[in-house]
Every structure is written in C-alpha cells, then in structure tokens.
C-alpha positions in Angstrom: 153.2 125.1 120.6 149.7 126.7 121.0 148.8 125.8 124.6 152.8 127.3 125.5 151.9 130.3 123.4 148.3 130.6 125.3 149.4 130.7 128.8 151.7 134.0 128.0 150.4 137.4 128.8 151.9 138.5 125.5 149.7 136.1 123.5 147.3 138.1 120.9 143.9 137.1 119.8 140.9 137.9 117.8 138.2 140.1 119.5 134.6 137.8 120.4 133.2 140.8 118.7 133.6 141.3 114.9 131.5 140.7 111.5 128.5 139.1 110.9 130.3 137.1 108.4 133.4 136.3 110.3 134.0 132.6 112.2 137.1 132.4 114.5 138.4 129.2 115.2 138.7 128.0 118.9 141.9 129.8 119.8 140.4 133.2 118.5 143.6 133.4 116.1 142.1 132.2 112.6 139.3 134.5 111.2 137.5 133.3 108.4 134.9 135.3 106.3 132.1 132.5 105.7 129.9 134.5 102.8 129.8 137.1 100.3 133.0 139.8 100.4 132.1 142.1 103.2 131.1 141.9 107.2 134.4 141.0 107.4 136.1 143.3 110.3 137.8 142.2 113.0 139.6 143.6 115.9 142.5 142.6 118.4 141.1 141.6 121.8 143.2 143.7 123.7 144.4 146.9 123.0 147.9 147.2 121.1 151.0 148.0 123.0 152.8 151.0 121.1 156.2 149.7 119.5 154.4 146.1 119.2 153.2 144.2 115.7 149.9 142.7 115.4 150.9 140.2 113.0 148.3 138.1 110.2 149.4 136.0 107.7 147.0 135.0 104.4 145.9 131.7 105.0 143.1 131.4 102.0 142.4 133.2 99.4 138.8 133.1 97.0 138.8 133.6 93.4 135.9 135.9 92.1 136.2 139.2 94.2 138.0 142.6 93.9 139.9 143.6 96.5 142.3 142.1 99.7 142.8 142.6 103.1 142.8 145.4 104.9 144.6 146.5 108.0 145.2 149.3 110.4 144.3 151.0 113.8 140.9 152.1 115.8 140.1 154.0 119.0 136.7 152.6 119.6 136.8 150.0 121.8 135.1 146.8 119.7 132.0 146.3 123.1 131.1 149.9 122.7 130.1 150.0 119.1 126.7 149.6 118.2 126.9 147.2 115.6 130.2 146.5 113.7 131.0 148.4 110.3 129.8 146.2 107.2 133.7 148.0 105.7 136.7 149.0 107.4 137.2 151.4 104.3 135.1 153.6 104.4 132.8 153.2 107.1 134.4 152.5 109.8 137.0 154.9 109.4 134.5 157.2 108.7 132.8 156.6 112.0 136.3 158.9 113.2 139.1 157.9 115.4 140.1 154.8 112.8 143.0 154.7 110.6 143.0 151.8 107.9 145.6 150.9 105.4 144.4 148.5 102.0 147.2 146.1 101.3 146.9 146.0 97.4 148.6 143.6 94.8 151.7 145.6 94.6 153.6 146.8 97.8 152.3 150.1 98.3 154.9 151.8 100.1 154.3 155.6 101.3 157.4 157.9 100.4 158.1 160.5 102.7 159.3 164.0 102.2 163.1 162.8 102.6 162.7 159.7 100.5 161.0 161.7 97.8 164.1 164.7 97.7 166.9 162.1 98.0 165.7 159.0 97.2 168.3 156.2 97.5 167.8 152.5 96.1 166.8 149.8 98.3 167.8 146.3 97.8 164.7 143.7 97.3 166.0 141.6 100.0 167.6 142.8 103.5 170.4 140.6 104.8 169.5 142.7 108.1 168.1 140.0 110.7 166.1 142.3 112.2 163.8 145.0 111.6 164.0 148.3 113.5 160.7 150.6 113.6 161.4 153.5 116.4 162.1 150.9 119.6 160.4 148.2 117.6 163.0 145.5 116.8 161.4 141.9 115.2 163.1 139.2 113.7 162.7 139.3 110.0 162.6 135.3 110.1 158.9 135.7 112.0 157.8 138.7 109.5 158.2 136.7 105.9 155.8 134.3 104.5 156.4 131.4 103.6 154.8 129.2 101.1 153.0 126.0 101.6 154.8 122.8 101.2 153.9 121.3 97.8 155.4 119.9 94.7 157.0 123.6 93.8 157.4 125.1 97.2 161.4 125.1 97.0 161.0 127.2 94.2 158.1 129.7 95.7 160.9 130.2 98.5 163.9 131.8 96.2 161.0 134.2 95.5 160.5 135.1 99.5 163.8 135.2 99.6 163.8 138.6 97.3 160.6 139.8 98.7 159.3 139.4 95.0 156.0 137.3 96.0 152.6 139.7 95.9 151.7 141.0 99.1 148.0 139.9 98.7 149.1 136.3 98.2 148.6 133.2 100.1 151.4 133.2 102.7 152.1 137.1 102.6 152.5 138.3 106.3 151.1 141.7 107.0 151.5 143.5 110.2 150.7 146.9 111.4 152.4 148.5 114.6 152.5 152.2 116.2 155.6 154.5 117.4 155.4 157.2 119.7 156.6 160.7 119.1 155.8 163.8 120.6 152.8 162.5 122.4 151.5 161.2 119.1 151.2 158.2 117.5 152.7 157.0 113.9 151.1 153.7 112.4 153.4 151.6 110.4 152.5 148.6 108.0 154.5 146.2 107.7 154.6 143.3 104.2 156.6 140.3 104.9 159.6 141.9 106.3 159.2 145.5 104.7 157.9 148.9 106.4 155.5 150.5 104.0 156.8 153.6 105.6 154.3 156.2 108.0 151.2 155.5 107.2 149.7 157.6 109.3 150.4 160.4 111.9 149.4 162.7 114.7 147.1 159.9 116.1 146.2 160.2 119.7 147.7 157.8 122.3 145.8 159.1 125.1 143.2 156.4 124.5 143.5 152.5 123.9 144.0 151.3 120.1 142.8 148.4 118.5 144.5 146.5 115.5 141.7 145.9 113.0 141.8 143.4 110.0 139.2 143.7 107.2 139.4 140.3 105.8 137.8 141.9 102.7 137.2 140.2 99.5 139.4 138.0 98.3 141.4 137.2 101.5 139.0 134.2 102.5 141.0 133.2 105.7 143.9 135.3 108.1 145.8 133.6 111.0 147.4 135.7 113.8 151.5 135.1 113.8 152.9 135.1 117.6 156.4 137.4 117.5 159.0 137.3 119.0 160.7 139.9 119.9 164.6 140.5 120.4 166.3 137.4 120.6 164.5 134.7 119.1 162.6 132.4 120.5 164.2 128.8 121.4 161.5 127.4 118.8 162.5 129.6 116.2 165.9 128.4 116.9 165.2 125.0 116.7 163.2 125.3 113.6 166.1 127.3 111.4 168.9 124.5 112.3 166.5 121.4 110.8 166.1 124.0 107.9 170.1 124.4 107.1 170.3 120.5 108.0 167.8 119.8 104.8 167.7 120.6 100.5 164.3 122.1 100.9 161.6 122.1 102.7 159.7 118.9 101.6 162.7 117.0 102.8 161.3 117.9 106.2 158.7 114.8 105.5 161.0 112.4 105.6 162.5 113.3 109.2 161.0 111.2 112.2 159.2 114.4 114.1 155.5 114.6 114.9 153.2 116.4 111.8 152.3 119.3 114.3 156.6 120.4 114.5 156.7 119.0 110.3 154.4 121.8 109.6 156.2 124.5 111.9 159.4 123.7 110.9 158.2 123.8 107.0 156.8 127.2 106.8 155.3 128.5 110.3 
C-alpha cells in the first residue's frame, strides 16, 4: 500500500529538516521524538495545497509529561531557518509568519461570532460521509481514529463512533488545512472528523505554507494519514466491505489475508 502511495505526486511526507530530537522512519511519514519533551517540530516537505489536509494520527503516547501535540501553519520555508525552534508554541510562532494550534485533552473548538449569537446543538456523531471545509470535501471514514486491535478494541470503537474518545489519545487523527477567501487564508483544524472552526485568519497566501507538527510532550510518536479525497479510494472500499462482513474488528484475524491488509483493514 506504501510503495502505491509513494509513486503519487499527491503523496505527503515529513521534511529531512526538523528537531534535534525527532527520528523519521524511512518513508519520512512516522516522526518520533527520541528524548526529553521538546525539539520536537516538524514540517511537511512540500508546501500545502490550499483546500488540502495534512493529516497525523497519534501513534504513541509517554506517560510523565504535560502537554500534546501541536499543529498548524508556517511561512518559512524549513532550509532557510537557521536552526529549528526548540517550541512550536511560542517560539516559532514568535519568530512571525507561523500560526500554531495546541490540540488539548478536550476538543477545543473556536466559536465564531454566528455560533456564539445563535448557537444551535450539534450532534456528537455526523451521519454525514463527508466533510466540507470551503472546497475541501474528505471522507469522514479517513479523518476518524481508530483504536488498536486488542482484547477491548470492539468496545473503544462505539466510543469513535460518537466522537467521545480524547483528542490527545492514541489513535486521535488531527489534521489542519487552509481555505481561501479574499486573497487570504483561513486555517482549519480538524479532530477525528470535526472542524474546530477558524482557527486563524487574514494569513497571507502570496507565499508557500508549511504544515508543522510539534510532537510535544506527551505525544511520543505521529504517523502521516494519506487522504483521499472525493470518492474514495478502491482500498478504502475494499477495506469497509470485509468490515460489514465481520462482528468486530478482531474477527479480522481469523480471515486468510496477509498481516500487512489485517492491519489496514483493522484500523488504518
């Protein structure tokens, strides 16, 4: 699935350049902090396409620190910075041109003016297949974590299902994407499946922007997720049928498929 995913232009990676403490595995889409809870910034090796997600998903957590991943948007171009920020928040951003959202425990959603005068109750779970940011339309199947396979995993899935499960956990999929409007840019971030509303505005799109990922803390280890965009993918396809055709996930075991399409079909 990787080596099909590599030879497309649309396939997103890790920058070469990033934190001291950072280790990215050979395909440049795992980023691992290796000590202590900072030098942990990363960045997207190309610049980000406006109305396009740069998607991570928690891989590993570490007990013992305050604090999760962060995620957001930069202007400075990773091979021109002198060194790399120790932080995302605050010194990169305070370098200028950098706009960085902290994913907490909680979903921190950001209200805006409408929503504040006439706010109208939102049901946990969408049965919306798709969601739509400005020209932006994703797949909600590719934006919601999953958990791992294990001996309660059937029941860690009812709580996906309702969007219940803490954005800074193990599986959580956090994205963060950009519309256009009137020659300016408005960052959205994205927790498993939910816009957290306009993060940001008036940022300049006359210059490239980079994605940037703080794995800060206790976020230990974030993957990149490929999207799809539109119609879903022939994969994705494939992989929802042998889910209706089982009880639960772990039944997925038992099915005579090679471990690398177990594992996507269980919770990639």
């Amino acid at each position: 699935i990787t080596e099909m995913a590599a030879v497309s232009d649309s396939y997103i990676r890790f920058h070469n350049i990033h934190g001291t403490n950072v280790r990215l595995n050979a395909s440049q889409t795992e980023a691992t902090r290796t000590d202590s809870f900072g030098n942990g910034v990363c960045f997207s090796k190309e610049p980000l396409d406006p109305d396009k997600i740069f998607l991570i998903e928690i891989a590993e957590k570490e007990l013992g620190w305050c604090g999760n991943v962060r995620i957001g948007l930069t202007a400075h171009n990773p091979k021109n910075l002198e060194s790399v920020p120790e932080y995302s928040l605050p010194d990169l951003v305070n370098l200028g041109s950098s706009w960085v959202f902290a994913i907490t425990r909680n979903h921190n959603k950001v209200s805006t003016d409408d929503q504040e005068s006439n706010p109208a109750p939102q049901p946990l779970c969408s049965t919306e297949a798709y969601l739509q940011i400005g020209k932006c339309r994703i797949p909600k199947d590719k934006l919601v974590g999953r958990s791992r396979p294990g001996r309660y995993s059937h029941l860690l899935d009812e709580l996906y299902k309702t969007n219940i499960l803490p954005a800074t956990a193990r599986g959580s999929r956090v994205g963060v994407l950009y519309t256009t409007q009137a020659n300016m840019g408005e960052m959205h971030i994205v927790i498993n499946g939910e816009d957290m509303g306009p993060c940001a505005r008036g940022i300049p799109i006359n210059q490239p922007l980079y994605a940037v990922v703080d794995v800060f803390a206790s976020t230990k280890t974030v993957r990149i997720i490929q999207v799809d965009y539109g119609f879903p993918s022939l994969q994705t396809l494939c992989r929802q049928l042998v889910q209706k055709c089982i009880m639960h996930r772990l039944a997925i075991d038992w099915l005579d498929l090679p471990d690398p399409l177990k594992n996507y079909c269980k919770y990639e």
